[in-house]
C-alpha positions in Angstrom: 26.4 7.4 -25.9 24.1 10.4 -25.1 20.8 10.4 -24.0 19.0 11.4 -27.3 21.3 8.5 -29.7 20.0 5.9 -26.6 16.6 6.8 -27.2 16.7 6.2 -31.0 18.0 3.2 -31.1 15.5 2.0 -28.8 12.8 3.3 -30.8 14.3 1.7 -34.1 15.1 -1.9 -31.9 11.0 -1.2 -30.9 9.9 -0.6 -34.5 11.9 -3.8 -35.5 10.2 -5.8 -33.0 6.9 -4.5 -34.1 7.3 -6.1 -37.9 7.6 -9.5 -36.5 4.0 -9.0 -34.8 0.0 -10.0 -35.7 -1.8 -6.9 -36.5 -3.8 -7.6 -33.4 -0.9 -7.3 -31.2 0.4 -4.2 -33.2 -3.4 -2.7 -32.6 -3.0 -3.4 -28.7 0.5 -1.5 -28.6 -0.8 1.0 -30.4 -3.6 1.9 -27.9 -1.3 1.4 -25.1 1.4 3.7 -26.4 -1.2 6.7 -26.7 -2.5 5.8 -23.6 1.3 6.8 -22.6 1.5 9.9 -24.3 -1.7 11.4 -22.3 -0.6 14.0 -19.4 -0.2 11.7 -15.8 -0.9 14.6 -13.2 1.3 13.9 -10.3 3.8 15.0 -7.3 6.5 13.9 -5.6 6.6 15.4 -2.2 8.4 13.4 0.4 12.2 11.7 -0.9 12.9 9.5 2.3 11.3 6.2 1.0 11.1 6.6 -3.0 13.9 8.7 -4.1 13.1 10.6 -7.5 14.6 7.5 -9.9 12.2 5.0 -8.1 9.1 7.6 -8.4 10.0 8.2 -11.9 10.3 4.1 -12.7 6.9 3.6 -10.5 5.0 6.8 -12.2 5.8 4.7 -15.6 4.7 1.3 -14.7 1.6 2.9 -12.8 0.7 4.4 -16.1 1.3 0.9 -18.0 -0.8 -0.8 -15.9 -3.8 1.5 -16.5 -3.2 1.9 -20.0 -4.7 -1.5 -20.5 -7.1 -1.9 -17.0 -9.5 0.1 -15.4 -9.0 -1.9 -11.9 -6.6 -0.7 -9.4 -3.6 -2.0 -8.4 -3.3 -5.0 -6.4 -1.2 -5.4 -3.1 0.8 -8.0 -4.8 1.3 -5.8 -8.5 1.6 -2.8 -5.8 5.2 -4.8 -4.0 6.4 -6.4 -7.5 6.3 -2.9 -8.9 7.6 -0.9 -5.4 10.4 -3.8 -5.8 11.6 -2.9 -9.2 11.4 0.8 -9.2 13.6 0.5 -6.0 16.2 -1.9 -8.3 15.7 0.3 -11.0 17.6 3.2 -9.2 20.2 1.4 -7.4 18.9 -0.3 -4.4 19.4 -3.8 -3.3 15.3 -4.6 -2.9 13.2 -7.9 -2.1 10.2 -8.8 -1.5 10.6 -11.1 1.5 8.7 -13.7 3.5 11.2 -14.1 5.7 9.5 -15.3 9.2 12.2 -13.7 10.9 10.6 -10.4 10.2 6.4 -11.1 10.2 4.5 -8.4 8.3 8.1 -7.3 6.3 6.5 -7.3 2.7 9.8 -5.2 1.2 13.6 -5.4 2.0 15.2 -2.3 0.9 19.0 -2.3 1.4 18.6 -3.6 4.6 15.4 -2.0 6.0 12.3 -3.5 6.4 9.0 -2.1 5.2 5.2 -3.1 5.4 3.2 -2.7 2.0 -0.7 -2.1 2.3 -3.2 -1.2 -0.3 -6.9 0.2 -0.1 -9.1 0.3 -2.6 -12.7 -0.3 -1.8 -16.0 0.9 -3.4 -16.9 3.7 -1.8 -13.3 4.7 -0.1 -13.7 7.6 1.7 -10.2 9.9 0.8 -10.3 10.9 4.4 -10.5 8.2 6.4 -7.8 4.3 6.1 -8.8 1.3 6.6 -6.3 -1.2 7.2 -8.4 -4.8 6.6 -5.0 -6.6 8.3 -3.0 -5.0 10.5 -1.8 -9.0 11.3 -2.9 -12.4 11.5 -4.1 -13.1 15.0 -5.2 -16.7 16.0 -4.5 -15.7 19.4 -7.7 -13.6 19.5 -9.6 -17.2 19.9 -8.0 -17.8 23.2 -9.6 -14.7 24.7 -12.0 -15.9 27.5 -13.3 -12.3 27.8 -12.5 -8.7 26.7 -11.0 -8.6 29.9 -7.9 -10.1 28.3 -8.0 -7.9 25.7 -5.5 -5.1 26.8 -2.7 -7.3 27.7 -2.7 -9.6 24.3 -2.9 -6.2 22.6 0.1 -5.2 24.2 1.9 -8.2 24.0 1.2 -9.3 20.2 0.3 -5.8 18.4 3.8 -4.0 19.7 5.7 -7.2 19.2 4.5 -7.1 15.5 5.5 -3.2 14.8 8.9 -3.8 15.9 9.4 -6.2 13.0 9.6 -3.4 10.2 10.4 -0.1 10.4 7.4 1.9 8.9 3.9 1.2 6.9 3.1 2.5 4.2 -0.5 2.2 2.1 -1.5 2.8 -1.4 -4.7 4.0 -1.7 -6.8 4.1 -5.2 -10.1 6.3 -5.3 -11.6 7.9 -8.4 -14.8 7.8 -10.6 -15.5 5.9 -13.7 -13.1 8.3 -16.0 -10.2 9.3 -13.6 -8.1 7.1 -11.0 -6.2 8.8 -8.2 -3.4 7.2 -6.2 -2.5 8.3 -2.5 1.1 6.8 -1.1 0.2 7.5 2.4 3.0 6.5 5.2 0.9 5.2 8.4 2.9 6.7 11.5 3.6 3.4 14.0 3.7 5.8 16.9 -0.3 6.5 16.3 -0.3 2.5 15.8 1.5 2.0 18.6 -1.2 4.0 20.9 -3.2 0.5 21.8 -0.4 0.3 24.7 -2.8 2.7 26.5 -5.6 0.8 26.2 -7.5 -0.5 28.9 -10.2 -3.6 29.9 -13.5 -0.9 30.0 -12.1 0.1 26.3 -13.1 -2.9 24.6 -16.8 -4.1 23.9 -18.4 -8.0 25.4 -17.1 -10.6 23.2 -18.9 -11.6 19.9 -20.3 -14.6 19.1 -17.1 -15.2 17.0 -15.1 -14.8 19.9 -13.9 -11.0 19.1 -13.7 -7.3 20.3 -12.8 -3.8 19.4 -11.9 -0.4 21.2 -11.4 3.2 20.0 -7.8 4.5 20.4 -8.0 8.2 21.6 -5.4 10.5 21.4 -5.5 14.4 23.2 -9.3 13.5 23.8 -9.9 12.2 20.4 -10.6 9.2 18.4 -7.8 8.5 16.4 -8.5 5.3 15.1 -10.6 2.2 15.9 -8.5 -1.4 16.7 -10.6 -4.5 15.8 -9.8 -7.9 17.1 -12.0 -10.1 14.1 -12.6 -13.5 15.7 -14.5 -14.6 12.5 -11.2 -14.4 10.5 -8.5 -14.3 13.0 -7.1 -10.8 12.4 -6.8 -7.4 13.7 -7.9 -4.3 11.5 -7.6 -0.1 11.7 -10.7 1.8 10.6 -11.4 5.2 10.7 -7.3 6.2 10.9 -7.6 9.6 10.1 -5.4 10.8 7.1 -4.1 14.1 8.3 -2.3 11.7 10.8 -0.6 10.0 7.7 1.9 12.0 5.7 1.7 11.8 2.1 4.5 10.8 0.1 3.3 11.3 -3.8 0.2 11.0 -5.4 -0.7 10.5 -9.3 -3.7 10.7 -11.4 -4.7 9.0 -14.2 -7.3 8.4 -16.8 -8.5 4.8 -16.9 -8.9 3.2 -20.7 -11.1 4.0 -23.0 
């Protein structure tokens, strides 16, 4: 069967299915199906993590979800979504919680990835936020920033060698048009908090944490947060020319 019989017998199987609908329902598919035929801007720049099946299978189901919602994608639609375009064009993929791998969102045959998302009011396009890096009870033991370097070391290294890279999508846009960055986040630049040392980090907060800029050739590169109120450690400021860009689409929200 050739590509062009496939494709009309789907469409006569959809038009089938559409008779037995309520002419609400058929209203709905309606608008969602023109929503499909408006031009997605987009570009696919880097194959090594989503090959051109699984950016194909993603661009469409990024399009069906805004075809009927003007919010962004969730982290959890973001891994259900990365999961089945990866399944879609061949690849054994899971999401996973296994413990033997903490921080692994996505198994992809056999390699283990780290899924975040960012889309805040206001995001700057220029700068990442990463509002958990990891969960970090241990940052309440801290008697004094003092300790600070060591636990760093210890816990933040420990938890980059349990994936092999990061990547974030990132949603930005006004009120008409949505824009979507897949950003990889280098764990090299991550992994710069090994250098850090006790005058790096600020007194301890009421809530029991600390933070310190990581530098890099005599430059800020990022600033780690240890969060005593909520037990975690976050990125800010991560510059994105650090952060190679994978694909990126654009899209008109709904109407």
């Amino acid at each position: 069967m050739d590509l062009e019989n496939g494709k009309r017998e789907d469409i006569e199987e959809a038009i089938k299915a559409l008779w037995g609908l309520s002419p609400i329902q058929v209203e709905v598919l309606t608008g969602i199906i023109a929503k499909f035929a408006e031009k997605q801007e987009r570009e696919h720049l880097r194959t090594d993590f989503l090959d051109k099946d699984a950016f194909e299978y993603f661009s469409t189901r990024l399009a069906a979800h805004h075809a009927s919602s003007g919010v962004a994608l969730k982290k959890e639609n973001f891994e259900h979504i990365l999961e089945q375009s990866f399944k879609r064009s061949g690849h054994d993929a899971r999401r996973t919680e296994d413990m033997t791998h903490r921080g692994a969102d996505l198994e992809v045959d056999g390699r283990f990835y780290s899924l975040k998302t960012e889309a805040a009011k206001g995001l700057n396009p220029k700068s990442i936020n990463i509002s958990k890096l990891m969960e970090a009870r241990w940052i309440r033991d801290l008697s004094s920033h003092a300790d600070a370097p060591e636990q760093v070391r210890r816990r933040v290294l420990s938890h980059l060698q349990e994936y092999e890279r990061i990547f974030m999508l990132r949603s930005y846009g006004d009120e008409r048009r949505v824009r979507y960055d897949l950003r990889e986040i280098p764990k090299n630049i991550l992994a710069r908090v090994e250098h850090l040392q006790p005058e790096d980090f600020g007194t301890l907060t009421k809530a029991g944490g600390t933070g310190a800029n990581v530098m890099m050739d005599g430059r800020r590169v990022f600033r780690l947060v240890l969060d005593g109120s909520v037990e975690k450690v976050t990125v800010s400021g991560l510059d994105v020319d650090l952060c190679p860009l994978h694909a990126w689409w654009q899209l008109g929200r709904p109407g």
